[in-house]
N, C-alpha and C positions, 0 to 999 in steps of 0.2 A: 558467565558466558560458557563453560565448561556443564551445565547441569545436563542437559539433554545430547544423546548421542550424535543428533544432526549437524547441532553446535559445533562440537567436539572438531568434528569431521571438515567444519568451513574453516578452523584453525589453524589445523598443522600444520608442520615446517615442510616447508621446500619441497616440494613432488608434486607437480602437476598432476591432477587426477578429475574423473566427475567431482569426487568430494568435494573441489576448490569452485563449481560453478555455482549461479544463479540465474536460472530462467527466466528471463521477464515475461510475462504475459499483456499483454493489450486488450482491456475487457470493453466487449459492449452489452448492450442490451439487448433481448431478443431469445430465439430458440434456433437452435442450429444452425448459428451466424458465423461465418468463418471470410474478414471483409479484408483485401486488400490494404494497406497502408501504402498510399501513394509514395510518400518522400522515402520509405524505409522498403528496398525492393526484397521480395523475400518474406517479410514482416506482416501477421495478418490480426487484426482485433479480431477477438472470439468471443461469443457467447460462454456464460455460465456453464452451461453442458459440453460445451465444446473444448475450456480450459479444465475440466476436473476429466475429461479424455487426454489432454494432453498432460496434466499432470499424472495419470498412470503410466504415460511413457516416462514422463521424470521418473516416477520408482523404479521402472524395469530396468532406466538407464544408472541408476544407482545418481540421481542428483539430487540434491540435498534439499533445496532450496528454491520455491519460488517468490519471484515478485512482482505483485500484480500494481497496473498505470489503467486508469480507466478514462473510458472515454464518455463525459456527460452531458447527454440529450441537451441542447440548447435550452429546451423548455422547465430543465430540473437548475436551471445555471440561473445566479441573480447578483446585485452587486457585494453582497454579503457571503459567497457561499454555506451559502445552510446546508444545503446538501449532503456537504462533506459532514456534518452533525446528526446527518439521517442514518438511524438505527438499520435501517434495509436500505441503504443506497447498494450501489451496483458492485462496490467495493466488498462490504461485510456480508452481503450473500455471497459473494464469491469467495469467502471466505472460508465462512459456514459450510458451504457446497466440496470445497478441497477436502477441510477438516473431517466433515463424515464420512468421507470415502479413504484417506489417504492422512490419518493422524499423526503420522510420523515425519511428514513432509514439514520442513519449515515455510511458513509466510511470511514475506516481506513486504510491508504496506510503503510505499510513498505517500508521505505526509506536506502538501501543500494546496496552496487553495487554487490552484490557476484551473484547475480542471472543476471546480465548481462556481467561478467566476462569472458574471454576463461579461469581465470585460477584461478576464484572462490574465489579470495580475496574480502573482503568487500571497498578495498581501490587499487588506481593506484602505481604500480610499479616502481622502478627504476632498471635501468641494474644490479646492483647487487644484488636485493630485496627484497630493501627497502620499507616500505609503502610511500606515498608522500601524506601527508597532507592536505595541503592546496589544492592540486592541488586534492586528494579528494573532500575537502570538496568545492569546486568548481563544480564540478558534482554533488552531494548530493542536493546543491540549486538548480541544475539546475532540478534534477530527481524532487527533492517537486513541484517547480514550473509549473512543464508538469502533477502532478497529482492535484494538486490546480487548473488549468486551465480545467483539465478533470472535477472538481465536488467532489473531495476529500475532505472531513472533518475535517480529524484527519489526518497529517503527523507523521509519529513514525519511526524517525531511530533509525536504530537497530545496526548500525555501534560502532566505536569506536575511530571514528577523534575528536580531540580538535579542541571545539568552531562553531561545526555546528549547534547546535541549536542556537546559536546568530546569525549565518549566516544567517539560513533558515528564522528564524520570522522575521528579517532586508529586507530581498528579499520578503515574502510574502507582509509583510507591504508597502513594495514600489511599488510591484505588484499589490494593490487593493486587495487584500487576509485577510484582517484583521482578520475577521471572522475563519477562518481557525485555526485550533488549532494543538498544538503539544504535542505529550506524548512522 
């Protein structure tokens, strides 16, 4: 947790500073998209262009860390979340997009499936509907490992499957991922 300086900087003791923040971003699709969030006043999903703009204000404001929550197209959402397994979903370009401009900046991915969902569970279904586990937490390694390989820093499920963060650090580890951290 100490190996990179950003890290370093979200740890220390007691002193309120930029250092201790995390910027969430809200991603959509699109080109110089900057959209309103209804329920969150204030709160705007951004395009790709428009969050690696707003991440040069995180460096000028000396913040360490962002973390991106996306928001997927109805038409890319199914009862499987695949999505969340897509090498270029809207997540890991926007990832890709921070890291070329701004290497120094930490990413923090949210790891669950509701955002790739047709039916908004954080977890896979069974016919009568059930959450299914395992078979979760099988996607969940896989979603980490597609944002690990994108350049993500910090995986952070937000889920509520048993035993995926043993899962995930076990797959990142075996992945070449070590460095990689989970909150």
């Amino acid at each position: 947790n100490r190996k990179t300086e950003w890290a370093r900087r979200l740890v220390r003791e007691n002193v309120l500073t930029t250092d201790d923040l995390i910027w969430p971003m809200f991603v959509i699709d699109g080109t110089n998209q900057r959209v309103q969030v209804g329920s969150m006043p204030g709160v705007e999903r951004l395009s790709v262009d428009q969050i690696v703009r707003d991440a040069e204000r995180a460096a000028k404001l000396d913040i360490p860390c962002i973390a991106l929550f996306p928001f997927t197209e109805p038409s890319l959402r199914d009862e499987h979340g695949t999505e969340a397994s897509n090498p270029d979903n809207l997540v890991c370009k926007t990832v890709r997009a921070i890291k070329k401009e701004f290497p120094h900046i930490g990413v923090l991915c949210d790891v669950a499936l509701d955002p790739y969902t047709s039916h908004g569970q954080d977890g896979l279904i069974d016919d009568e509907g059930y959450v299914l586990n395992d078979q979760t937490v099988e996607m969940l390694v896989g979603q980490s490992l597609n944002q690990a390989a994108a350049g993500a820093d910090i995986i952070a499920p937000s889920d509520m499957m048993d035993g995926r963060v043993g899962a995930i650090r076990a797959a990142l580890e075996q992945a070449g991922h070590s460095n990689v951290q989970i909150m």
